[in-house]
C-alpha positions in Angstrom: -7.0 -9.6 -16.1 -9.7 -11.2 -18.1 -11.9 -8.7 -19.9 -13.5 -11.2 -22.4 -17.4 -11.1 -22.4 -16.8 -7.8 -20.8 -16.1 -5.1 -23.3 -18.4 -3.4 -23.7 -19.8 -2.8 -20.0 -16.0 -2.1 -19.4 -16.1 0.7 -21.9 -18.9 2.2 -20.5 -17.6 2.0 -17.2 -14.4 3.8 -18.7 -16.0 6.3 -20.0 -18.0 7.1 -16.7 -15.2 7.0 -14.7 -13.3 9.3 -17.3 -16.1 11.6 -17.2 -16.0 11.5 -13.4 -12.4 12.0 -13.6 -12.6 14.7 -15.8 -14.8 16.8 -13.2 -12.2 16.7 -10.9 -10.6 19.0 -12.5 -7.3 17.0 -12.7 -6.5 17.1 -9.1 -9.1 14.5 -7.9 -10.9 17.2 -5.4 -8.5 16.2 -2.9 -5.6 17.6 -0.8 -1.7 17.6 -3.1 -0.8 14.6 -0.5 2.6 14.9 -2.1 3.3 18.6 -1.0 4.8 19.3 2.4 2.9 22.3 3.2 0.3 21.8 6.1 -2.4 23.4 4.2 -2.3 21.2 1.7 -2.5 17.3 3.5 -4.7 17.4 6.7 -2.6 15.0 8.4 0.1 17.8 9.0 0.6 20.1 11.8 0.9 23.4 11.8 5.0 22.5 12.9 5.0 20.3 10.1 4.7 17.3 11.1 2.0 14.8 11.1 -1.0 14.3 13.4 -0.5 11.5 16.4 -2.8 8.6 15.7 -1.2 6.2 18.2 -3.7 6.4 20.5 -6.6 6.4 17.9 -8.5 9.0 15.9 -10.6 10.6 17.3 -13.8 9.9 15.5 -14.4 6.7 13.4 -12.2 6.1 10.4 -13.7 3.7 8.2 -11.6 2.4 5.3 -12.1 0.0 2.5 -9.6 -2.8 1.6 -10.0 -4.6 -1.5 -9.2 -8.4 -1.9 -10.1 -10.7 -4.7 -13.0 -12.6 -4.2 -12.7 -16.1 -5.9 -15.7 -17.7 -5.2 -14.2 -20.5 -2.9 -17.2 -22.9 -1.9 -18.6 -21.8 1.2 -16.0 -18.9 1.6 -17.4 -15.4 2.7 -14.4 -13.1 2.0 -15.9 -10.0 3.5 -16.9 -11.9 7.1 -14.9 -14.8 8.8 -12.5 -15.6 11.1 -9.8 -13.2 10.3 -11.9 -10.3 9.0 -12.9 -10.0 12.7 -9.6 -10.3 14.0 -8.5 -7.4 12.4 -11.2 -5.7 13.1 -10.4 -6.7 16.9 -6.7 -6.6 16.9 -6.2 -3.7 14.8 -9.6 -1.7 14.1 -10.6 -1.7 17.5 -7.7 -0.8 18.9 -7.2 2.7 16.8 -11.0 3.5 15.9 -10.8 2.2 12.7 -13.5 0.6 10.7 -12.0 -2.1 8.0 -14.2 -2.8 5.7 -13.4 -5.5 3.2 -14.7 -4.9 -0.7 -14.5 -8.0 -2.8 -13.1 -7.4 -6.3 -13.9 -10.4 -8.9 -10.4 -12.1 -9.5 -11.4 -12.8 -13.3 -13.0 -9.5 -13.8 -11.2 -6.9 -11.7 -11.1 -4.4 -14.1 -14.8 -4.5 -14.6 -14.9 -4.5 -11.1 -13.2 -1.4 -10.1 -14.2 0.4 -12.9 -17.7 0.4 -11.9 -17.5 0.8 -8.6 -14.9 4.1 -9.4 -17.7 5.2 -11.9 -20.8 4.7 -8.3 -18.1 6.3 -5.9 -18.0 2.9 -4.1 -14.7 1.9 -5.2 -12.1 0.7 -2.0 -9.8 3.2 -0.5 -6.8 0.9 -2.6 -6.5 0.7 -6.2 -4.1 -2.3 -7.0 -3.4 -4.6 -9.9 -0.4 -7.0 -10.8 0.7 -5.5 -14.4 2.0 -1.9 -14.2 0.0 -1.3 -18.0 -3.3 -1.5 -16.1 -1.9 0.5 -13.0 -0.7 2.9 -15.3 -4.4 3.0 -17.0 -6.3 4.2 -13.8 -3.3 6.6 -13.0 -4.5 8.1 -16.3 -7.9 7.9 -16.2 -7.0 10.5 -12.9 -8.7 8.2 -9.9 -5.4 8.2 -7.6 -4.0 10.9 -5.9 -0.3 11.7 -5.7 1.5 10.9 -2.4 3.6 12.5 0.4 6.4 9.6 1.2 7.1 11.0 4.2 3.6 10.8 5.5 4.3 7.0 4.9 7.4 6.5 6.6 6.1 8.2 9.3 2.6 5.8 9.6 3.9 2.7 8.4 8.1 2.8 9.4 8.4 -1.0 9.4 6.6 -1.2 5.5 8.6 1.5 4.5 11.6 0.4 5.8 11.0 -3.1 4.0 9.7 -1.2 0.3 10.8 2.6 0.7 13.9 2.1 -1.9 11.0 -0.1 -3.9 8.2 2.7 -4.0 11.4 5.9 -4.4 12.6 3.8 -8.0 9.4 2.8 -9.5 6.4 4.3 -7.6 7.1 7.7 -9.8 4.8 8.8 -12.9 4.9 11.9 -14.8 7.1 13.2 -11.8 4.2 12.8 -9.4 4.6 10.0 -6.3 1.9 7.8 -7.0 2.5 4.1 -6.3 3.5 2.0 -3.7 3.7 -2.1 -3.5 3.9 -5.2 -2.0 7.1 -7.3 -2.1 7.9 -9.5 -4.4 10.7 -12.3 -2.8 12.3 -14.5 -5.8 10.3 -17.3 -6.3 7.7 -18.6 -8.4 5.7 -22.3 -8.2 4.1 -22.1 -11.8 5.1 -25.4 -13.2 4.4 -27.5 -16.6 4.1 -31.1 -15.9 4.1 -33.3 -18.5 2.6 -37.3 -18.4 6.5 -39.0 -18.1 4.9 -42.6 -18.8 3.9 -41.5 -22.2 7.2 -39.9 -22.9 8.6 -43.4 -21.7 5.9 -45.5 -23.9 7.3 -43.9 -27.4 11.4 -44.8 -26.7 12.2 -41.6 -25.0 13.9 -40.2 -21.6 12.7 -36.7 -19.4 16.7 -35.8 -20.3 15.5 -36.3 -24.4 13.4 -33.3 -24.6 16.3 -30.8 -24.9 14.7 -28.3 -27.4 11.5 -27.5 -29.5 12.9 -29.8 -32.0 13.1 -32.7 -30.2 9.8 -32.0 -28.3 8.2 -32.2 -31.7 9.6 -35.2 -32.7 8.3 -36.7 -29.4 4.7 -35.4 -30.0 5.1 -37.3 -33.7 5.3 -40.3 -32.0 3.0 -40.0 -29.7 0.1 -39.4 -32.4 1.8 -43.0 -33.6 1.3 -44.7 -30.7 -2.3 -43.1 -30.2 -1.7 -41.7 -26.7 -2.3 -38.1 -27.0 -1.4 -34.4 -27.8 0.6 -31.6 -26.8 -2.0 -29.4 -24.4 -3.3 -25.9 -25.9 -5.3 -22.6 -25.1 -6.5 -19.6 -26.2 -3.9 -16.5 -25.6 -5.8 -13.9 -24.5 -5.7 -10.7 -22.3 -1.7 -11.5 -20.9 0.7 -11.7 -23.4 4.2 -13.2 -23.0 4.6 -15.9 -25.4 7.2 -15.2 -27.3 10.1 -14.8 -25.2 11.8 -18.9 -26.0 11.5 -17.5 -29.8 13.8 -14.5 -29.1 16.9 -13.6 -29.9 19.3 -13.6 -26.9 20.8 -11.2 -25.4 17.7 -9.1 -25.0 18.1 -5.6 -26.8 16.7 -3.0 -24.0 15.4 -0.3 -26.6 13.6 -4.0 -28.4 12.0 -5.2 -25.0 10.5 -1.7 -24.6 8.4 -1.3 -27.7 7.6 -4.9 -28.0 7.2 -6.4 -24.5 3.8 -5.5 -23.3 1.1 -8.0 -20.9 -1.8 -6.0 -22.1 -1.1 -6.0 -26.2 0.5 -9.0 -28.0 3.7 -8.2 -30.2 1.4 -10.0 -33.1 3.7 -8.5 -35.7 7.4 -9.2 -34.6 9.8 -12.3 -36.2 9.2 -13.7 -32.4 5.9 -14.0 -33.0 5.9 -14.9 -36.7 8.4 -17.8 -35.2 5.7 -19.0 -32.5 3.0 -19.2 -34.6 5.0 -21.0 -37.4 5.4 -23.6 -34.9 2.0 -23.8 -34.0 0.3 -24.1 -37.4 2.7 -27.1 -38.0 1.8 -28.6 -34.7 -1.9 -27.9 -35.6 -1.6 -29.4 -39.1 -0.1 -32.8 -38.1 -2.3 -33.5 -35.3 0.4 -33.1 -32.8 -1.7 -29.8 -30.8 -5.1 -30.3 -29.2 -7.3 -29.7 -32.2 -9.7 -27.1 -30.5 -6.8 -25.8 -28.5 -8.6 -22.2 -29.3 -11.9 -23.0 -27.4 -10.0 -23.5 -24.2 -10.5 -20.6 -22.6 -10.1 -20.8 -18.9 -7.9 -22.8 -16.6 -11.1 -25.8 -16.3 -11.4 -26.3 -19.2 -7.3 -26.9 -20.1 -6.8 -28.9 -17.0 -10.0 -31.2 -17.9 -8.2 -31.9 -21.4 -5.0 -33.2 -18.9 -7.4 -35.0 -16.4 -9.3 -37.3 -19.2 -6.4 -38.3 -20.4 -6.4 -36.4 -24.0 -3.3 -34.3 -23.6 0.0 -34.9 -21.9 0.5 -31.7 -20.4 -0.5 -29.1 -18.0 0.7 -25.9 -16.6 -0.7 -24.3 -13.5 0.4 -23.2 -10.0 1.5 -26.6 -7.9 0.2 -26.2 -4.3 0.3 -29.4 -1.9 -3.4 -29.5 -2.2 -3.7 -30.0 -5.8 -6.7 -32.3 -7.0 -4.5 -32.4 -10.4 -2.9 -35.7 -9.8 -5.4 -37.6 -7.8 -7.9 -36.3 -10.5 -5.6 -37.6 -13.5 -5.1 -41.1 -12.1 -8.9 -41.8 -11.4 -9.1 -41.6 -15.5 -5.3 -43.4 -16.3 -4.6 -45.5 -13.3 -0.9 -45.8 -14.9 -0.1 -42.4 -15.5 3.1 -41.2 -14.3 4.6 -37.2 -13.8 7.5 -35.4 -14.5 8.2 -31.2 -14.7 8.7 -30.4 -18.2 12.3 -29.2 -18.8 12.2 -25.5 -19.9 14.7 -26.2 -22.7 11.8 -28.5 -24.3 9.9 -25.7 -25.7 13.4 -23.9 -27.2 13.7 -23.7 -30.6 17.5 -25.4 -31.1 20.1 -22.1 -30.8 17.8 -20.2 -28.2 17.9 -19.7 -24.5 15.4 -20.1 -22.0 13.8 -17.0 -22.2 11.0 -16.4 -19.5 9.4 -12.5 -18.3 10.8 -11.9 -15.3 8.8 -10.1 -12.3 9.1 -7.0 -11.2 10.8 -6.2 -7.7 7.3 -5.8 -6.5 4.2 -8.1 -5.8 1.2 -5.5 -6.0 1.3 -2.3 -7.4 -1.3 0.5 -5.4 -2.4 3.7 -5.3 -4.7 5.5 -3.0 -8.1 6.2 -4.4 -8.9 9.9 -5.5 -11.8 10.3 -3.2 -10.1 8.7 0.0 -9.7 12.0 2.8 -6.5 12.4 4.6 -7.2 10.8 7.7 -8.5 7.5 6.0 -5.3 7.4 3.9 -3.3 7.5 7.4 -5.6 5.0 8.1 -4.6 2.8 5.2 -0.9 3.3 6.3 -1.3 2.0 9.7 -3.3 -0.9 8.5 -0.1 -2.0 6.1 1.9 -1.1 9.2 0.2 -3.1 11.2 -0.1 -6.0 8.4 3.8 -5.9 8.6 4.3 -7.1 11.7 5.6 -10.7 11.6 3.8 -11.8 13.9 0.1 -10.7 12.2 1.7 -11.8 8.7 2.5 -15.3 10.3 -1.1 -15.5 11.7 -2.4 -14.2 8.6 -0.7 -17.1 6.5 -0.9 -20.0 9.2 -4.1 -19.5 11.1 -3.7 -20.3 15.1 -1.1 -22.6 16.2 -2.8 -26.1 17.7 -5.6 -25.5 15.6 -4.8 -25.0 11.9 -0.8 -25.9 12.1 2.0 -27.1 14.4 5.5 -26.0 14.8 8.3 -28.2 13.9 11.3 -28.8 15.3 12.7 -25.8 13.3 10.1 -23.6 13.5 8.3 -24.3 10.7 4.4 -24.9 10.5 2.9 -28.1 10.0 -0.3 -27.3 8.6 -3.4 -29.8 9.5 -5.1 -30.4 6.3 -7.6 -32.1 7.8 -8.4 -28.9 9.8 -11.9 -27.6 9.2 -12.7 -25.6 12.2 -13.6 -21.5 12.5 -10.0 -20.4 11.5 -9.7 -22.6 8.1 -7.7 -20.5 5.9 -9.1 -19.6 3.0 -7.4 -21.7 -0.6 -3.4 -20.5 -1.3 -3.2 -19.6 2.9 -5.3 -16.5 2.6 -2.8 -14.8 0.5 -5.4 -12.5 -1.0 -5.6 -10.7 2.4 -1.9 -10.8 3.8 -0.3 -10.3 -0.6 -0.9 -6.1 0.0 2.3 -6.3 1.7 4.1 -9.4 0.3 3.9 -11.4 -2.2 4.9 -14.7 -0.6 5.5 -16.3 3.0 9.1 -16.0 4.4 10.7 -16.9 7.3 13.5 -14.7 9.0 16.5 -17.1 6.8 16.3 -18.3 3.2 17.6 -22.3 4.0 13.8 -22.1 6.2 11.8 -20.0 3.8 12.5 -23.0 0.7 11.4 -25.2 3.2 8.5 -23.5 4.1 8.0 -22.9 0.7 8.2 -26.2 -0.7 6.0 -27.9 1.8 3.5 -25.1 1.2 4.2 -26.3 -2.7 4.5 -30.7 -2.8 1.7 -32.7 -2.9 1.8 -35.9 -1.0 4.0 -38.6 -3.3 4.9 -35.6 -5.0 7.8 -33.7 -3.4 9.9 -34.6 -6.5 8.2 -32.4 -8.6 8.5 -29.4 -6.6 12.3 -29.9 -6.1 12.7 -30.0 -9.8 10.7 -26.9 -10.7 13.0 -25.4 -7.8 16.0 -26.6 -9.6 15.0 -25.5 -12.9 13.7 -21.9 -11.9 17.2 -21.4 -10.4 18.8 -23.0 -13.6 17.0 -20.2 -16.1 17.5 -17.7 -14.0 19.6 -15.7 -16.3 17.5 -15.4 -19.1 14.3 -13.8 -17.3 13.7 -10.3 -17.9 11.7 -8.0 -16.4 9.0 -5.7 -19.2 10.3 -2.5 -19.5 8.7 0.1 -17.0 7.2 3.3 -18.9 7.3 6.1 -16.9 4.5 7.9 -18.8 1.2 6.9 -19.9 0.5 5.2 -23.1 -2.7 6.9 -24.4 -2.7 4.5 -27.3 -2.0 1.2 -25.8 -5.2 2.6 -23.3 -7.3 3.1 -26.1 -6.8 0.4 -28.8 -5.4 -2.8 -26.1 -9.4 -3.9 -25.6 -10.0 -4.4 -29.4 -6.6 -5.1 -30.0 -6.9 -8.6 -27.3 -10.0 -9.2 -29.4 -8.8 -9.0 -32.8 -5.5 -11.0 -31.5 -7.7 -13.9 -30.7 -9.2 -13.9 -34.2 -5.8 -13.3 -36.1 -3.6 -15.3 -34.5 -6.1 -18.5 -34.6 -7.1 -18.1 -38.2 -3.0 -18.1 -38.8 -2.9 -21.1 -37.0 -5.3 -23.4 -38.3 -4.0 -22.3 -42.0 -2.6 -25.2 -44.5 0.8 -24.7 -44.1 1.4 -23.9 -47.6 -1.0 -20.6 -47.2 0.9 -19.7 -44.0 2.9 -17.0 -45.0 0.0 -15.0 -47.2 -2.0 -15.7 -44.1 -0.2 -13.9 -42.0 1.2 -11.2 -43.5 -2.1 -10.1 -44.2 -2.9 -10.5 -40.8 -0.2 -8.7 -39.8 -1.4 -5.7 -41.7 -4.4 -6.2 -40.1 -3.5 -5.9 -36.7 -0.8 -2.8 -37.6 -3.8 -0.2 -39.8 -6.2 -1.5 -36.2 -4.3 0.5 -34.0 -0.9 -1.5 -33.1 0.9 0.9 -35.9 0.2 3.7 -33.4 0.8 2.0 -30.2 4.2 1.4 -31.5 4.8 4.9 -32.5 3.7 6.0 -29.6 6.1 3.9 -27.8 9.0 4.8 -29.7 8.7 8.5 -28.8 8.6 7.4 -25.2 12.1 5.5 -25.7 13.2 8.2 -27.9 12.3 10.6 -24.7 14.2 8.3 -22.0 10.7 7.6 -20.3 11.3 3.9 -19.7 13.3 1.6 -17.3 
């Protein structure tokens, strides 16, 4: 989530929708959809079961879907080719309206807040990071669930995520999430300019810590080539995990792990920063690394030629490469090793997912039959056959089977069924995460021809091969099972004042490092962090994490 710019209108919007909340009288006006007595959820009988649908309700049933809306040149997410099918395939064919609601990828937050707070908001709640989840679950705008009611709707999504949703779905001991899969894998990647590691006397198999990564940057700043690529932290915060001690302690990872509030004051950190202040003090670290904000503005750094280094999500149609060798007709590409930015003694620490892609609830003001509505659209989502369409268009057209099954996409394809950017995972990710194929051997495949650029396979076998190598020493957040009132109230200022502290820290001489931060540390503890973490504790104390 990126709330920058946006703090204050988010605050407002928080405090509508907590006022709006509030008059709900803690049940959301609606039905206890996780009781099992007819009276209470419309979509029972008076038998107790649940109300046929199969053959369509009887009256229109709109519902509203949310998917992010990423401003992809000439893209209309609410109205193209596969909005209509749905509406044709599925909608159609059970009286259902599907409405689509665009939600601002960079500003979903915002987004939903507002719309919560004008009664507009989609009939799905979702977010990646279970902190934010957990922050509309408090705020009161979901409604507890019946499980049953979703098995019997939706049998083929339940059977593939009902063990998912029974572990992890449960707050406060009320049913109130459900997800997406997550399948293992990941095709964020750090590639790093190989010819320049080459130019200075050095191999790819050289960079085996921090240390040594260091002593590489050294020499490129002798040879006048470049620096070590840099950005702002802000809003997701998991940086310190290659400056941790290994093995993980569980009670540690708890009170200090968190995406939405930087563990500013920990040794890890202290560590990290130590690092980067001597990077920034002998010119090893792009200079204004703290004024790259976004992902353009990092990756422009990498195109021009000004830093060796880039991490971002490698997809065969990346402009990263063709881009970089219009500037530096020479420049060659390798995947950074992960040990390369391990202090010397450390493991390759990385945050591990969850078991789950998106995390959803069902919006407080959505009526019984639209939420059986919802069910039977991820039932119907679910299907292979609708998921493959989803994520390959229509055969002839936008791909062509291979030999084993596999589609060959046509990137020259530019016809009514284009897919939207990433295979129009933003509409097909509410019930997985990423494209499979019946067997794992054909999925990789799948996968990392969805993954190589042209000339480039290389790299995506080796971020492959190291993903599976460090597999060991990713670890999932710890999972509260309780809202965290503090971390709700202070995480918005505390992201702020984060940016401030930690970049002041950094660009200190290095002999006024220490006083710098400790005071800065202080700082950031008396701001709110002091309570965030006494809060936590109580909830370890209490058992009320995974």
């Amino acid at each position: 989530m990126n709330k920058k710019g946006f703090v204050s209108l988010m605050m407002a919007s928080v405090m509508t929708a907590g006022m709006l909340a509030g008059c709900s009288g803690g049940n959301n006006n609606k039905e206890a959809a996780n009781s099992n007595t007819p009276a209470a959820n419309n979509n029972q009988t008076a038998e107790g079961g649940f109300a046929d649908y199969s053959q369509g309700f009887k009256e229109k049933v709109k519902i509203d879907i949310p998917v992010y809306e990423r401003a992809f040149e000439g893209w209309n997410v609410t109205d193209n080719y596969y909005t209509r099918w749905v509406q044709s395939e599925f909608g159609d064919k059970y009286n259902i309206e599907v409405n689509y609601v665009p939600i601002t990828r960079t500003s979903e937050v915002t987004d939903y807040e507002q719309l919560l707070a004008s009664h507009k908001a989609p009939d799905i709640i979702f977010h990646y990071d279970m902190p934010q989840a957990l922050t509309y679950y408090g705020e009161d705008v979901m409604q507890p669930l019946n499980y049953a009611e979703i098995e019997n709707y939706a049998p083929t999504y339940w059977a593939n995520m009902g063990e998912t949703i029974k572990q992890y779905g449960t707050v406060d001991d009320e049913n109130i999430f459900f997800f997406a899969a997550r399948p293992e894998a990941d095709n964020f990647v750090n590639i790093i300019r190989k010819d320049w590691v080459e130019k200075v006397g050095m191999k790819m198999e050289d960079l085996t810590s921090l240390e040594k990564y260091n002593e590489m940057l050294l020499k490129w700043k002798e040879a006048g080539l470049g620096v070590t690529g840099g950005n702002l932290i802000k809003d997701s915060f998991n940086y310190t995990y290659a400056f941790r001690e290994w093995p993980i302690d569980a009670e540690y990872r708890a009170l200090y792990s968190d995406l939405s509030v930087a563990d500013f004051t920990t040794a890890d950190s202290e560590r990290f920063l130590r690092n980067l202040n001597y990077q920034y003090n002998n010119g090893i670290v792009d200079k204004e690394f703290y004024l790259r904000s976004d992902d353009n503005k990092i990756k422009a750094e990498f195109v021009a030629g000004k830093t060796g280094n880039y991490g971002f999500y490698l997809t065969n149609n990346t402009d990263v490469f063709a881009a970089t060798l219009a500037n530096n007709p020479d420049a060659e590409f390798a995947v950074m090793p992960p040990y390369a930015l391990v202090p010397e003694g450390n493991k390759p620490q990385g945050r591990a997912y969850w078991p789950f892609g998106f995390i959803m609830g069902i919006n407080y003001e959505t009526s019984a039959e639209e939420r059986a509505a919802v069910w039977m659209y991820l039932e119907w989502l679910s299907q292979p056959e609708n998921l493959f369409k989803f994520q390959n268009g229509v055969e002839g057209e936008n791909y062509t089977l291979d030999a084993e099954g596999i589609a060959v996409k046509n990137p020259d394809y530019k016809g009514e069924s284009v897919l939207a950017l990433n295979n129009n995972k933003d509409y097909w990710a509410l019930v997985t995460e990423i494209a499979q194929y019946p067997d794992a051997d054909k999925t990789l495949k799948a996968n990392l021809r969805n993954w190589s650029p042209a000339g480039y396979e290389y790299l995506a076998d080796d971020m492959v091969k190291y993903y599976n190598e460090t597999a060991e020493f990713r670890t999932p957040d710890a999972m509260f099972t309780t809202v965290l009132e503090k971390v709700n109230e202070y995480k918005a200022d505390l992201n702020s004042l984060f940016q401030d502290l930690y970049v002041k820290t950094v660009l200190a001489p290095e002999a006024e490092f220490d006083a710098t931060y400790q005071e800065a540390k202080q700082t950031f503890l008396d701001a709110g962090y002091q309570e965030i973490l006494d809060e936590k504790q109580a909830a370890i104390d209490a058992g009320q994490f995974r």
